[in-house]
PATORZA-960184 format. One record per residue: x, y, z of N, C-alpha, C, CB in turn; residue in three letters; residue number from 1. Coordinates in steps of 0.2 Angstrom, whole numbers. Last residue first. Glycine has a CB too. Example, Ala and Ser with C-alpha at 12.3 -4.5 7.8 and 13.67 -1.06 7.14 Angstrom:
<recs>
[rec [64; -11; 35]; [68; -5; 36]; [64; 0; 39]; [70; -3; 29]; 'Ser'; 2],
[rec [66; -28; 39]; [62; -22; 39]; [66; -16; 39]; [57; -22; 45]; 'Ala'; 1],
</recs>
This chain:
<recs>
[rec [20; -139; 255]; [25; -142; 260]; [23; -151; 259]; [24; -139; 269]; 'Unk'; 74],
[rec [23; -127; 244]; [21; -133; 245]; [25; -136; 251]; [22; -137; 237]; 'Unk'; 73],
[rec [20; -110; 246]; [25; -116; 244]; [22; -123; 247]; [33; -115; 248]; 'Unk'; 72],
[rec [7; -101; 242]; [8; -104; 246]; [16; -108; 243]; [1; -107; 249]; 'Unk'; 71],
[rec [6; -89; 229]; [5; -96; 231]; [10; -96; 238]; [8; -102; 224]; 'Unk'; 70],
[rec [1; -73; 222]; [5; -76; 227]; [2; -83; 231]; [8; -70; 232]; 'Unk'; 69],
[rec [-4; -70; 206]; [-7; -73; 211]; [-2; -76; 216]; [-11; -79; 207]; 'Unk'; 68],
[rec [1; -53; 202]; [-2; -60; 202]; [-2; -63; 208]; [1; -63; 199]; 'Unk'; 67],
[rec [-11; -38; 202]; [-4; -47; 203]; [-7; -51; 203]; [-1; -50; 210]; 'Unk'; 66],
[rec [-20; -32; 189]; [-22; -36; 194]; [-14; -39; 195]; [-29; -41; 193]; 'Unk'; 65],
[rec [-17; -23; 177]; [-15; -22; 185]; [-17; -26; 191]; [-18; -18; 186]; 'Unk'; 64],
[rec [-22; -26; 164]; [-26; -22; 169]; [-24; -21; 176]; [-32; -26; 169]; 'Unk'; 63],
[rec [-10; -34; 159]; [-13; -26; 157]; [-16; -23; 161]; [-19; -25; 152]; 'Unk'; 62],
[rec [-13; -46; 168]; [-5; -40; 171]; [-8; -34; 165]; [7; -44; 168]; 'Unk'; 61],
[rec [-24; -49; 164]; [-23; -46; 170]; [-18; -41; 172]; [-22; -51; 173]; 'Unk'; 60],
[rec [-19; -53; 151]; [-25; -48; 152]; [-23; -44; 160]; [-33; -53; 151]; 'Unk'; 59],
[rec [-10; -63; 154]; [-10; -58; 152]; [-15; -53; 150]; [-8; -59; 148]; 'Unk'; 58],
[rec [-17; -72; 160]; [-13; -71; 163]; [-11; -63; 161]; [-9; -76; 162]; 'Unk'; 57],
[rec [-28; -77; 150]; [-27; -74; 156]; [-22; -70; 160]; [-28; -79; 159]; 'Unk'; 56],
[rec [-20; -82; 141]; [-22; -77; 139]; [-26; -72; 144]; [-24; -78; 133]; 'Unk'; 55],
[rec [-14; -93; 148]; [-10; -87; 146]; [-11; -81; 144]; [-7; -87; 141]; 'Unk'; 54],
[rec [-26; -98; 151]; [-22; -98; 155]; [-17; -92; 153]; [-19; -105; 155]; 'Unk'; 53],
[rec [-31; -102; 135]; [-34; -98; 141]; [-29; -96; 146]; [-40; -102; 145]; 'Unk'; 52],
[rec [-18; -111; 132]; [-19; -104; 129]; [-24; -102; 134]; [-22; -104; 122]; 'Unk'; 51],
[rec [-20; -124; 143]; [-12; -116; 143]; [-15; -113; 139]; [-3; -117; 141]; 'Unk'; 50],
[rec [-32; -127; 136]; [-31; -124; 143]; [-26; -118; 144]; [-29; -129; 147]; 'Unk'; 49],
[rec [-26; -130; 122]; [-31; -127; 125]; [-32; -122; 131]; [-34; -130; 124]; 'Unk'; 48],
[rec [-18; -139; 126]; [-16; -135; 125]; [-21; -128; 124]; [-12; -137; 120]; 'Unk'; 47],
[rec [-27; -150; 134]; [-23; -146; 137]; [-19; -142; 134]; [-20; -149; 142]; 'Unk'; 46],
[rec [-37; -153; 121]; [-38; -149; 127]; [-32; -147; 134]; [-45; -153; 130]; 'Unk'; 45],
[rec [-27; -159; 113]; [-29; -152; 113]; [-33; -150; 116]; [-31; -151; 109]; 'Unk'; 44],
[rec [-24; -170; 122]; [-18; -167; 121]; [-23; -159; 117]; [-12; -173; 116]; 'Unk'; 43],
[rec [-35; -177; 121]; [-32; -175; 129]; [-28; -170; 125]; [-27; -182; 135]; 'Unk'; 42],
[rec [-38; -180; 109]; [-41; -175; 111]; [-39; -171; 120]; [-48; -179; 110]; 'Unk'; 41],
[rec [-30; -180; 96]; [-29; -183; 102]; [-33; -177; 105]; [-21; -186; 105]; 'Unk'; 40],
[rec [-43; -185; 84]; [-35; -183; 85]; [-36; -181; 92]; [-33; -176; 81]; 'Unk'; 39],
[rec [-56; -189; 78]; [-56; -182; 81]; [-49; -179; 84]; [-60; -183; 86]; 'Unk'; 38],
[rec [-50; -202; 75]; [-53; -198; 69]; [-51; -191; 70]; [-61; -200; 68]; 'Unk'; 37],
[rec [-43; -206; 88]; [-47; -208; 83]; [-46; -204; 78]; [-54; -208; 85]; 'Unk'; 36],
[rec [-29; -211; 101]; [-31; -207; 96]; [-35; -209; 89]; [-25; -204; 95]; 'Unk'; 35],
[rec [-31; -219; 117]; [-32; -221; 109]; [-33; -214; 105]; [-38; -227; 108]; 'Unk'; 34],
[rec [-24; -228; 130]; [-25; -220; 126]; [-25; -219; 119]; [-19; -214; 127]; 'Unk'; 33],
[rec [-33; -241; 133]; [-28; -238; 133]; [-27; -230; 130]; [-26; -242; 130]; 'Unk'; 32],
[rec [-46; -245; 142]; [-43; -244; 136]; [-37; -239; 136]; [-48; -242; 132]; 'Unk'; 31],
[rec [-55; -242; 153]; [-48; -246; 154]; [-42; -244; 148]; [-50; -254; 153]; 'Unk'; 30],
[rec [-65; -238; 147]; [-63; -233; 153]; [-58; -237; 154]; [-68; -231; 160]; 'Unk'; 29],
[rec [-72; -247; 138]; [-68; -239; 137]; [-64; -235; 142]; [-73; -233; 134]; 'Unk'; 28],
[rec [-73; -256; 147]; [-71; -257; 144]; [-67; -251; 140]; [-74; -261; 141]; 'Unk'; 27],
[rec [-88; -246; 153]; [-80; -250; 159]; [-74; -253; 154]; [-83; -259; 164]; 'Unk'; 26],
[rec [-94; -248; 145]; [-89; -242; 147]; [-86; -242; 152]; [-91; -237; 148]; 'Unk'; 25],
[rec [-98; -259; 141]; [-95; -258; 136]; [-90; -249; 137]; [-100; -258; 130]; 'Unk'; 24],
[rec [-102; -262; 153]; [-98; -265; 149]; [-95; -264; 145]; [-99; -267; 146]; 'Unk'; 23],
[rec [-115; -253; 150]; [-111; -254; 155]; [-104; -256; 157]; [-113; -256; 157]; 'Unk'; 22],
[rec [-122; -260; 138]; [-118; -254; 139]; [-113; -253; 147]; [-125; -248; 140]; 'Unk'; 21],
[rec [-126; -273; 144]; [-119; -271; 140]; [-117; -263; 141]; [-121; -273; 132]; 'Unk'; 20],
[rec [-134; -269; 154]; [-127; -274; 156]; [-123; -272; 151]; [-128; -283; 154]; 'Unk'; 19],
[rec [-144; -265; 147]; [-142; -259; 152]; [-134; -264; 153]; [-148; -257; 160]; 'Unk'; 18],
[rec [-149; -275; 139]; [-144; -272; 135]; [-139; -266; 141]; [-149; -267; 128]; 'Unk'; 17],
[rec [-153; -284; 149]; [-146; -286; 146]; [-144; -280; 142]; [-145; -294; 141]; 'Unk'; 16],
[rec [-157; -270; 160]; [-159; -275; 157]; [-152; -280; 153]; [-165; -271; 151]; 'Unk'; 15],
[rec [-159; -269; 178]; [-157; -269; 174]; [-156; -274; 168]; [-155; -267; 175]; 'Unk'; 14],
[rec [-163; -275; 191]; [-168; -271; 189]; [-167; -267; 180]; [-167; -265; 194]; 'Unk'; 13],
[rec [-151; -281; 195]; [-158; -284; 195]; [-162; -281; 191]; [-160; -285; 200]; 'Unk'; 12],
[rec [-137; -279; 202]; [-143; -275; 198]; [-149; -278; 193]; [-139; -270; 193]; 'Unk'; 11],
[rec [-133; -292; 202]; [-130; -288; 207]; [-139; -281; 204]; [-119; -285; 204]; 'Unk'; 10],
[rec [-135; -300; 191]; [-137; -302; 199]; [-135; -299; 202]; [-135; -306; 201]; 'Unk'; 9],
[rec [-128; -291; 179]; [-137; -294; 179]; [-138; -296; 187]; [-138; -303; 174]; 'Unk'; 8],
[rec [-117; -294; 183]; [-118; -287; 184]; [-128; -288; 186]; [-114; -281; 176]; 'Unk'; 7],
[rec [-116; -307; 183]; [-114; -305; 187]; [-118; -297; 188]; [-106; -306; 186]; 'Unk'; 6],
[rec [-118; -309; 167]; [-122; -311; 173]; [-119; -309; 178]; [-123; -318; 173]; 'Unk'; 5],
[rec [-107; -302; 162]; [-112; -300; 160]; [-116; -301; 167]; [-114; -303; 153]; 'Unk'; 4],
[rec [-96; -308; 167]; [-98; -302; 169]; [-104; -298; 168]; [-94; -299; 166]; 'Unk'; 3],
[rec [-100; -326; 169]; [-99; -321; 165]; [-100; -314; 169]; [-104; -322; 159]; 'Unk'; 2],
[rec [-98; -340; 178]; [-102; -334; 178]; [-99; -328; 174]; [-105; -332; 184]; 'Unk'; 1],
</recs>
């Protein structure tokens, strides 16, 4: 029995294309770390992040707010 049919006998209600899609993102969600056309996109959204982050950071200390005193990790 194929994945296809499996998913088909589990979810009944769904059609072979709903199977494939399905499929086809369980297949992307394994996939390896792949950089396309749009360029690595993990990697510019977490440089992204650290720039908010920084520019956070720094607004704040202008305005006087401390910082943020953390707990130590136990």
């Amino acid at each position: 029995m194929t994945a296809k049919e499996q998913l088909l006998r589990e979810v009944p209600t769904w059609s072979e294309h709903d199977a494939e899609i399905a499929l086809r993102a369980v297949q992307r969600e394994r996939a390896d770390h792949v950089v396309d056309e749009w360029g690595d996109l993990d990697a510019q959204t977490d440089a992204a992040a650290s720039r908010v982050m920084r520019d956070l950071a720094e607004k704040e200390h202008f305005a006087g707010v401390p910082p943020l005193q953390r707990e130590p990790r136990q």
